[in-house]
C-alpha positions as CSV (number, residue, x, y, z in Angstrom):
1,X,1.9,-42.8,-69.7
2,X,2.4,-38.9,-69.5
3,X,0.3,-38.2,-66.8
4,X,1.2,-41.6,-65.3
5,X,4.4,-39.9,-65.3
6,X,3.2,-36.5,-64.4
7,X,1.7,-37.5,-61.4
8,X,4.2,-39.2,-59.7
9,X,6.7,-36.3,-60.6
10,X,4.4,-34.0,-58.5
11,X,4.2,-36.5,-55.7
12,X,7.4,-36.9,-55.6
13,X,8.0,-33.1,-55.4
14,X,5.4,-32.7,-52.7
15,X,7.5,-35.3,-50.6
16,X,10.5,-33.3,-51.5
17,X,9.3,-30.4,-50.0
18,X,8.0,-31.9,-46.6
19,X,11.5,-33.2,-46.2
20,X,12.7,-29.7,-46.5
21,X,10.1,-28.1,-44.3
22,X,10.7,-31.0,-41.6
23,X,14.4,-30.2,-41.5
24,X,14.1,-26.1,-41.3
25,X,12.1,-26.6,-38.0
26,X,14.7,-29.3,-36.6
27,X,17.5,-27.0,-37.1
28,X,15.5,-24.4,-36.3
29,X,14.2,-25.9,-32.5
30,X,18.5,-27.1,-32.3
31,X,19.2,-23.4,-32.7
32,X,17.1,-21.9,-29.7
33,X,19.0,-21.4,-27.0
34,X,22.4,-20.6,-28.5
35,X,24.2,-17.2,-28.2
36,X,23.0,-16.2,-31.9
37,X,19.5,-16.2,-30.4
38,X,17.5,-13.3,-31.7
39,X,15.5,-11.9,-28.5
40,X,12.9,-9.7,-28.5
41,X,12.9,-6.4,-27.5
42,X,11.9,-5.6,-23.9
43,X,9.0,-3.2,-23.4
44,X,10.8,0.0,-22.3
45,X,9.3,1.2,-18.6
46,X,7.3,5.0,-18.2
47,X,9.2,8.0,-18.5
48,X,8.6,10.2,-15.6
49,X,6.4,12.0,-16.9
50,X,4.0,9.2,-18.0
51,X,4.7,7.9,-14.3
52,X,3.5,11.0,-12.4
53,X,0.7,11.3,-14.8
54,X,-0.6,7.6,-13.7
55,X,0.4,8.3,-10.6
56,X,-1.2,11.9,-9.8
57,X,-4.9,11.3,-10.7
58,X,-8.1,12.7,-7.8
59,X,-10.7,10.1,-7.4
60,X,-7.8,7.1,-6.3
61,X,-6.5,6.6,-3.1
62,X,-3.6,3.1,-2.4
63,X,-4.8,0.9,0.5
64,X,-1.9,-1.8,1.8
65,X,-2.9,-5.3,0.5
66,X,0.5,-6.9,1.7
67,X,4.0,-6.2,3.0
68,X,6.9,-7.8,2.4
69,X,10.4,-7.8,4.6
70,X,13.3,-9.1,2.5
71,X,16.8,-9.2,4.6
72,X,19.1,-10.3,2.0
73,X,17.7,-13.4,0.1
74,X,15.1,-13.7,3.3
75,X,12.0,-12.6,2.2
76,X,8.8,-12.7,4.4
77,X,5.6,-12.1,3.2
78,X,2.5,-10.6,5.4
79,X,-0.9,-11.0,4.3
80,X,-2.5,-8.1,6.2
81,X,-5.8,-10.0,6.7
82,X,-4.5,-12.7,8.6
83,X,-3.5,-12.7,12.0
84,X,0.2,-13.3,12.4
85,X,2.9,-12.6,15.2
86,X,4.7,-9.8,13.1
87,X,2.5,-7.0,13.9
88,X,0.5,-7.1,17.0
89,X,-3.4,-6.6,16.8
90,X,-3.4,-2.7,17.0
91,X,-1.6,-2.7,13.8
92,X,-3.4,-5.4,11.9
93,X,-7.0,-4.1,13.6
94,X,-6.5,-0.2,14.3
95,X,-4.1,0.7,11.8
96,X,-3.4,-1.2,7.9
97,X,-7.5,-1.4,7.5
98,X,-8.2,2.3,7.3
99,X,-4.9,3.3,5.7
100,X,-5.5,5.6,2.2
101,X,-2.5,7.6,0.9
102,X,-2.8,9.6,-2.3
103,X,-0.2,11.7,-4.2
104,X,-1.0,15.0,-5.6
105,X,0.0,18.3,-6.3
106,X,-0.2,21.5,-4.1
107,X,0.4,25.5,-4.2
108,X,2.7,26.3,-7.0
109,X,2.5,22.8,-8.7
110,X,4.5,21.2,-5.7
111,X,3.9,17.6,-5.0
112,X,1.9,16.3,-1.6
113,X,1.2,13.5,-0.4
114,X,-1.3,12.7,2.1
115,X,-3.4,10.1,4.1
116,X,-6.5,9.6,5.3
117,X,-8.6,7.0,7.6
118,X,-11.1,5.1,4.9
119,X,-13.0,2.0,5.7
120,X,-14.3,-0.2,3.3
121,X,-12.3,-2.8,1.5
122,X,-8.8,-3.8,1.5
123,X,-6.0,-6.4,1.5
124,X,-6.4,-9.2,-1.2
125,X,-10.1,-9.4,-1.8
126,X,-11.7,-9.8,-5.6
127,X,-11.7,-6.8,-7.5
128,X,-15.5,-5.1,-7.2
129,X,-17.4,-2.6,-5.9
130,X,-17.6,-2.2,-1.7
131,X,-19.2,0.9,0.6
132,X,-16.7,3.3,2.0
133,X,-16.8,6.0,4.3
134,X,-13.2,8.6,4.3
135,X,-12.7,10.7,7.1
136,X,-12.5,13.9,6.4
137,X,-11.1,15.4,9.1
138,X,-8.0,12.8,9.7
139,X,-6.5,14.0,6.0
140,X,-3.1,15.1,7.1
141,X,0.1,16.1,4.8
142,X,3.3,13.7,5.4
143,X,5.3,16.4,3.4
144,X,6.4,17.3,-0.2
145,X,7.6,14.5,-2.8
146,X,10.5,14.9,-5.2
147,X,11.7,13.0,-8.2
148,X,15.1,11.0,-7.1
149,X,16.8,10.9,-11.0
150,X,19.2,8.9,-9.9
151,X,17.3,6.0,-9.0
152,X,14.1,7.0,-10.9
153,X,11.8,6.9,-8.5
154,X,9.6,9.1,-6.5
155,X,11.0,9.7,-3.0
156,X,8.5,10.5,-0.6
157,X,8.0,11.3,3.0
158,X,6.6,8.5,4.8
159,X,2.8,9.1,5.9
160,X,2.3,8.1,9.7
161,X,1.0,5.0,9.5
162,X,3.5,3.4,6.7
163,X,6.5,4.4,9.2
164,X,4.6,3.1,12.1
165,X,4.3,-0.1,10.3
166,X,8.0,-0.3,9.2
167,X,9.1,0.7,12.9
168,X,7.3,-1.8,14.3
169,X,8.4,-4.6,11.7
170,X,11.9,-3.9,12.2
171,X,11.1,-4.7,15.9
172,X,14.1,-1.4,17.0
173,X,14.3,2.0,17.5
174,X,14.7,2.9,14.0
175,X,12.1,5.1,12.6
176,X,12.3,6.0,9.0
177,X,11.5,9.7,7.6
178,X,11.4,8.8,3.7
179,X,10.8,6.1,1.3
180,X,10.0,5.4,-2.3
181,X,7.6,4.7,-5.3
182,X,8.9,1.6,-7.0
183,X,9.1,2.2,-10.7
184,X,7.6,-1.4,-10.9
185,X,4.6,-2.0,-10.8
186,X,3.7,1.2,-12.4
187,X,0.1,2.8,-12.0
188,X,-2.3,1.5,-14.8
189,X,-4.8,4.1,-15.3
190,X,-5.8,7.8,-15.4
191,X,-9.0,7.4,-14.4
192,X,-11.9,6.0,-12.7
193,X,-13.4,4.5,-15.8
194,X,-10.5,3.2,-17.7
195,X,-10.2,1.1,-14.1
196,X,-13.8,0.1,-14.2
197,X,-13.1,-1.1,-17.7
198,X,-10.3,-3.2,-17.0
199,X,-12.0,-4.9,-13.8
200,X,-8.3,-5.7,-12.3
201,X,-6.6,-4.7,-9.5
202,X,-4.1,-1.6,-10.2
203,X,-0.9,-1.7,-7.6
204,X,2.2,-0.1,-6.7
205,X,4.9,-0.7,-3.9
206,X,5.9,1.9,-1.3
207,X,9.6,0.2,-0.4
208,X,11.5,1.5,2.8
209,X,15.0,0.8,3.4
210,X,16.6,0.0,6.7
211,X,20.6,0.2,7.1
212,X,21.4,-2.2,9.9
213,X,24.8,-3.7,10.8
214,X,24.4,-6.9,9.2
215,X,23.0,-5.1,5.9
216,X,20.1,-3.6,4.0
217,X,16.4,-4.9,5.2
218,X,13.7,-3.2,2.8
219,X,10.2,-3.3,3.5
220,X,8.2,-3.5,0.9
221,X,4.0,-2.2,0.9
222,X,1.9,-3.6,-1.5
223,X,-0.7,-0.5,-2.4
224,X,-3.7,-1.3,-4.3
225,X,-5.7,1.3,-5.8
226,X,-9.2,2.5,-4.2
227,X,-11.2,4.6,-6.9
228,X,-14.2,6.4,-4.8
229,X,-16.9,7.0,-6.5
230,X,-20.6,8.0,-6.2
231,X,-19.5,10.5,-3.3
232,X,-22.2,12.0,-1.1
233,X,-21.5,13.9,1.9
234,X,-23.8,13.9,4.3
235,X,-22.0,15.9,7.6
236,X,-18.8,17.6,7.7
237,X,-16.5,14.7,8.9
238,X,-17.4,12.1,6.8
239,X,-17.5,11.5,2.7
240,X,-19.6,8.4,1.8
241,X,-19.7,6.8,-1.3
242,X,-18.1,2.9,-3.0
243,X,-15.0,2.1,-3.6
244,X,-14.0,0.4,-6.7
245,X,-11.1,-1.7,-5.4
């Protein structure tokens, strides 16, 4: 009779106990969403520092995979691959395939920021391995970049063809001088083989702003990274190797 007794003490304990547990995650699903909701922590951004030392790295130059025009909550979107009636063919032909801008440092420590003709791939394509050829001789300073502390960003001077492209989008005779490096999304890696590693695309946005009567229009260039590697120049003009894009 004890352990008659026993044992259905112990059941009954164990049915005790699921009640309990049951009712914990009932009020505990009831309380999501209220104002005593516990949220986590965002992850904090780059510092600058960490920013320019992603962002300043040989080896990587950002080819345009997309722009974007957003005139208030009017966004439109331009897959550079596909023909469209923004941009007429000398732009989408001539111009955003051999775009390749890279950021570095100069005489003195000084930031640059330049841009070369590069063919090989670009635009939204799967991330791999593709032949490239850069062009030596069409490397050409846009200017110096600075650090903007107010807005956190890196303010640059626009390289040729990315104000081009923004002239011609906004259709006037506006023609921007300066733009700048999004803090979002920030530059992944440091080098070549911490992006071989990761096998994904690594991308930033170059925005430039257009103050127009009826309000702000920014213009937004998707730039996706362009690692070169296995370089071998053959002439004086021309640096072959693959880009790992």
């Amino acid at each position: 009779m004890v352990k008659k007794h026993g044992k259905a003490g112990r059941e009954r304990w164990t049915r005790i106990c699921l009640m309990n547990s049951l009712l914990f995650v009932t009020l505990s699903l009831l309380c999501c969403g209220t104002d005593n909701e516990v949220k986590p922590e965002s992850t904090p951004g780059l510092t600058k520092a960490e920013f320019l030392g992603r962002l300043i790295v040989q080896e990587r130059y950002w080819r345009i995979e997309e722009i974007s025009r957003q005139e208030e909550d009017q966004i439109a979107t331009l897959n550079v691959r596909e023909k469209t009636n923004m941009l007429s063919n000398y732009y989408l032909n001539d111009v955003i395939p051999l775009v390749a801008v890279q950021f570095g440092r100069g005489y003195y420590g000084k930031g640059v920021v330049t841009e070369s003709q590069m063919t090989g791939a670009y635009g939204k394509v799967p991330f791999g391995e593709f032949q490239c050829t850069l062009m030596l001789k069409s490397t050409k300073e846009s200017g110096e970049w600075s650090w903007d502390n107010e807005r956190k960003m890196m303010k640059l001077p626009l390289p040729e063809s990315i104000r081009s492209l923004a002239e011609a989008l906004s259709g006037t005779d506006w023609r921007p001088d300066s733009g700048y490096v999004a803090n979002e999304p920030a530059p992944l890696f440091r080098g070549v083989e911490e992006a071989r590693r990761a096998a994904n695309p690594e991308r930033i946005r170059i925005l430039v702003e257009e103050e127009t009567m009826q309000g702000k229009i920014t213009y937004a260039f998707i730039m996706r990274a362009a690692w070169m590697t296995d370089v071998e120049k053959r002439d004086a003009e021309h640096k072959f190797g693959v880009s790992l894009y």
